[in-house]
DOVONU-815235 format. One line per field, with one value per residue (C-alpha): residue number from 1; residue in one letter; x, y, z. Coordinates in nm, 2 decimals, padded with zeros to 4 digits, always signed. Each point is the difference from the previous one (the first is absolute). Layout:
<recs>
n = NUM, ...
res = A, ...
x = X, ...
y = Y, ...
z = Z, ...
</recs>
This chain:
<recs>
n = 1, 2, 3, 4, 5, 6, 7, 8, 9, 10, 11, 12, 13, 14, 15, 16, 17, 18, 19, 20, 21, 22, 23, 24, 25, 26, 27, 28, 29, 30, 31, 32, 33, 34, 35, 36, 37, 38, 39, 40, 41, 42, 43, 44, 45, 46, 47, 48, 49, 50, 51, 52, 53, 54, 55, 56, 57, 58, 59, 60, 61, 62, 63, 64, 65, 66, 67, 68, 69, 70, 71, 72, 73, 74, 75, 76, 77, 78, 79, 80, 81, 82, 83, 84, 85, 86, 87, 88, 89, 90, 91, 92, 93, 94, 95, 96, 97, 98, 99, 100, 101, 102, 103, 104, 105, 106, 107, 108, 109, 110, 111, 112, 113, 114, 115, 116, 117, 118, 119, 120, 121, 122, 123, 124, 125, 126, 127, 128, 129, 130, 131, 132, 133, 134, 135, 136, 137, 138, 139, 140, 141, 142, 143, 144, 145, 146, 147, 148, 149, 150, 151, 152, 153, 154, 155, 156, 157, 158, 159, 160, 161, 162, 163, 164, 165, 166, 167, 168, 169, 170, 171, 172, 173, 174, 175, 176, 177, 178, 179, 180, 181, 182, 183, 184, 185, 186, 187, 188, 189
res = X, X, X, X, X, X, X, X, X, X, X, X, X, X, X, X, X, X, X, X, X, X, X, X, X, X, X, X, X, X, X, X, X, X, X, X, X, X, X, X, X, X, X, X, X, X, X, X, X, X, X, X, X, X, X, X, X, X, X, X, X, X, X, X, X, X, X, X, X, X, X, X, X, X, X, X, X, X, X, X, X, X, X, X, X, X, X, X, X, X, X, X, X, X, X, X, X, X, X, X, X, X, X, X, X, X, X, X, X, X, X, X, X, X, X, X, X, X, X, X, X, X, X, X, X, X, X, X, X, X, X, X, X, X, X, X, X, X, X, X, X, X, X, X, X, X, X, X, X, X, X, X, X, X, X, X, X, X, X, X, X, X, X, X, X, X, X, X, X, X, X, X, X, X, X, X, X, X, X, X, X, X, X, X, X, X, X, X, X
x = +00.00, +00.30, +00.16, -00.34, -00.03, +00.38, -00.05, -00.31, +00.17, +00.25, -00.19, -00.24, +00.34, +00.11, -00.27, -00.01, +00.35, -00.08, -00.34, +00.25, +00.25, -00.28, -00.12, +00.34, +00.07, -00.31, +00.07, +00.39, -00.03, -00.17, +00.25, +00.30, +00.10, +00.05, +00.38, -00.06, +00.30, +00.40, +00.18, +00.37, +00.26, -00.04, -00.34, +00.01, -00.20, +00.25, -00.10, +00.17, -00.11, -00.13, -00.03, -00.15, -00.03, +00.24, -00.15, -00.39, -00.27, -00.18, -00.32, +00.05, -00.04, +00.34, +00.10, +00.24, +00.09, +00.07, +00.17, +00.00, +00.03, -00.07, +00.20, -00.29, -00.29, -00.14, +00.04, -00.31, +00.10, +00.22, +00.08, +00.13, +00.13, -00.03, +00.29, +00.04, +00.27, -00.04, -00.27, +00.01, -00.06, -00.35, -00.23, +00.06, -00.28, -00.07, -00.20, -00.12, -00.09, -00.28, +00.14, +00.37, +00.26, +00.32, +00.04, -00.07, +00.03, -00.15, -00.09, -00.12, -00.17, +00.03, -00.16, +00.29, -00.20, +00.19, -00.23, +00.01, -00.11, +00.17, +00.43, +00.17, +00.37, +00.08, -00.04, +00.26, -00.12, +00.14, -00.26, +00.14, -00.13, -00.02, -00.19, -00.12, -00.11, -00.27, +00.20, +00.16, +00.29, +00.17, +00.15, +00.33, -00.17, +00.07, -00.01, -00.03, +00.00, -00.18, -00.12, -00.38, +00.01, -00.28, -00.03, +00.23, -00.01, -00.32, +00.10, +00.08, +00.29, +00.02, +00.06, +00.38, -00.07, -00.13, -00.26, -00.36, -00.14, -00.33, -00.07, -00.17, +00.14, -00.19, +00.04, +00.14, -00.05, +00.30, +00.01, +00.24, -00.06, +00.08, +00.27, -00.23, -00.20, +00.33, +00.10, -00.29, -00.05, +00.17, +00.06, -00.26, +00.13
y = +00.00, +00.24, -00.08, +00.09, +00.32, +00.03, -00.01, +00.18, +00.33, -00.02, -00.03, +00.35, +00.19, -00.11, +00.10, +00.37, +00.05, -00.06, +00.26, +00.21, -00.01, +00.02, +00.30, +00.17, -00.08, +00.14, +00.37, -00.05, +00.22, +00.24, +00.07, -00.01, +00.13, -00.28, -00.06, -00.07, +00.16, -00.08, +00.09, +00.10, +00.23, +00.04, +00.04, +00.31, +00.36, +00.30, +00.29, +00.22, +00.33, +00.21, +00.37, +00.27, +00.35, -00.02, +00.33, -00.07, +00.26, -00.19, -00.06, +00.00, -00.27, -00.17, -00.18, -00.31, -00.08, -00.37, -00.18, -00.40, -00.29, -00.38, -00.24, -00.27, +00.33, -00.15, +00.33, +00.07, +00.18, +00.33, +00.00, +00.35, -00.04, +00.36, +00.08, +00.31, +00.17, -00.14, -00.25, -00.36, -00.10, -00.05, -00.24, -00.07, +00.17, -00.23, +00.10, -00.35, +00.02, -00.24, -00.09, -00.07, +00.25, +00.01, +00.34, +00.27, +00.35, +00.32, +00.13, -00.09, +00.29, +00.03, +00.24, +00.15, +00.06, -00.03, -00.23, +00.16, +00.36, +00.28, +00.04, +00.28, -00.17, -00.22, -00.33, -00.21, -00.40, -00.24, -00.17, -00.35, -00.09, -00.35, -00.28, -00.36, -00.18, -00.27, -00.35, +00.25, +00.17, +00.29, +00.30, +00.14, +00.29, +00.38, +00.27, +00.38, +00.19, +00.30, +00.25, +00.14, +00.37, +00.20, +00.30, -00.19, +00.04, -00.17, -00.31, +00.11, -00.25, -00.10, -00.40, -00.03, -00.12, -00.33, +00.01, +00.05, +00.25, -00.04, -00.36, -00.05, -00.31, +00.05, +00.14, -00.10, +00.14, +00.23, -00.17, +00.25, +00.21, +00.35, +00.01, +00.08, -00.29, -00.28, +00.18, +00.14, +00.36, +00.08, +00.38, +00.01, -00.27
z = +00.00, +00.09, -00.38, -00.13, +00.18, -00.05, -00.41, -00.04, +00.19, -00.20, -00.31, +00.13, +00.09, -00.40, -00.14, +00.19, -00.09, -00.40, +00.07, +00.15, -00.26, -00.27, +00.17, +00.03, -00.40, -00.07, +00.13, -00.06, -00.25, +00.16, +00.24, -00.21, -00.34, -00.22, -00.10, -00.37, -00.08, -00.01, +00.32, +00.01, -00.02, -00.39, +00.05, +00.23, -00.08, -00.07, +00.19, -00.25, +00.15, +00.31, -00.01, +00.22, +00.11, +00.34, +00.15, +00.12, +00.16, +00.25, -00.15, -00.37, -00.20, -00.11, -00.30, -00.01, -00.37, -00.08, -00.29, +00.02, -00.23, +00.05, -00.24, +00.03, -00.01, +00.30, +00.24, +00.21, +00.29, +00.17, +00.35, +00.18, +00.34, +00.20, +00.26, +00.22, +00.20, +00.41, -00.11, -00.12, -00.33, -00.06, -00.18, -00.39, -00.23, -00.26, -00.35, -00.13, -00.42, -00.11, -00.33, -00.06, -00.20, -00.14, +00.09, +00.22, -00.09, +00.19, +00.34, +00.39, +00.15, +00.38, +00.24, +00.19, +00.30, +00.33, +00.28, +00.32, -00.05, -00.18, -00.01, +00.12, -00.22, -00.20, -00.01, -00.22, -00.15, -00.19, -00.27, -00.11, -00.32, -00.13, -00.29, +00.03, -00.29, +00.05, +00.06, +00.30, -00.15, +00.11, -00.12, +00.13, +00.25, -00.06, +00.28, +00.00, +00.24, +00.07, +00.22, +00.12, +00.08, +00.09, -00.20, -00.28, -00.37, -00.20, -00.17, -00.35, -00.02, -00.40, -00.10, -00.13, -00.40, -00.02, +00.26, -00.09, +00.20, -00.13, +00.15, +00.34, +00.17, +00.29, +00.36, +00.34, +00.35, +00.15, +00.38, +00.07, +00.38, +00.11, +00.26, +00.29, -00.04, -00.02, +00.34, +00.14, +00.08, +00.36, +00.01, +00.26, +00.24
</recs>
């Protein structure tokens, strides 16, 4: 009777494992991108060019011109990575594309607002600037560095030759904080 018992347990945990991993292949790709694509050094995006204004008014709208090219012409995504001066690095941005390219050409537009209230200097950030191609590939990363003032000149930054300034890539959010709020405001303590 224990044998019995013994078998047919073994037999229900089975057969919940295979619903399980039926279930699990059934929203797989849902949950991840499907790598349909080669993988491998040769395969890599080329982030050929980054380019922006360096000098930003707080609460202007700020351009970030983008050249890349894909071997395979699977790219599909741009991820920024935002860093500040006495803060940490904070969270990648990432601008997903619903059809694969071989090649992006043209803008980001980001809201240069500073969280955390209104600056009284200036603020200097890094954006890191990099492509992944659909199978998961990644460009070599480009950084500029550049600086948030608050009575600063208007972006009016041209596009060196090559970039089309007429393309909209998309837009990301600008995480970046005033220095009051990374230290708090303690003039009155």
């Amino acid at each position: 009777m224990t044998r019995k018992m013994a078998l047919g347990s073994i037999f229900l945990g089975a057969a919940f494992l295979f619903l399980a991993a039926a279930t699990a292949k059934a929203f797989l790709p849902f949950l991840l991108p499907p790598m349909d694509e080669p993988v491998g050094k040769a395969h890599e995006p080329i982030l050929e060019v980054i380019a922006a204004q360096t000098e930003i008014r707080n609460g202007n709208i700020w351009k970030i011109y983008i050249r890349a090219t894909d071997p395979d012409g699977d790219l599909d995504k741009i991820q920024f990575t935002f860093g500040q001066l006495g803060a940490s690095s904070y969270s990648p941005d990432t601008i997903y594309f619903d059809k694969k390219v071989a090649s992006m050409n043209g803008s980001i537009s980001v809201w240069a607002n500073l969280n955390g209230g209104g600056a009284s200097g200036t603020i200097y950030g890094t954006v890191e600037v990099l492509v992944e191609d659909r199978a998961g590939n990644m460009s070599n990363s480009k950084t500029i560095m550049f600086e948030v003032q608050p009575f600063g000149p208007k972006d009016t930054f041209a596009p060196p030759p090559g970039i089309n300034a007429n393309v909209d890539l998309g837009q990301v959010d600008f995480p970046l904080q005033t220095d009051l709020a990374l230290v708090g405001d303690d003039r009155n303590d």
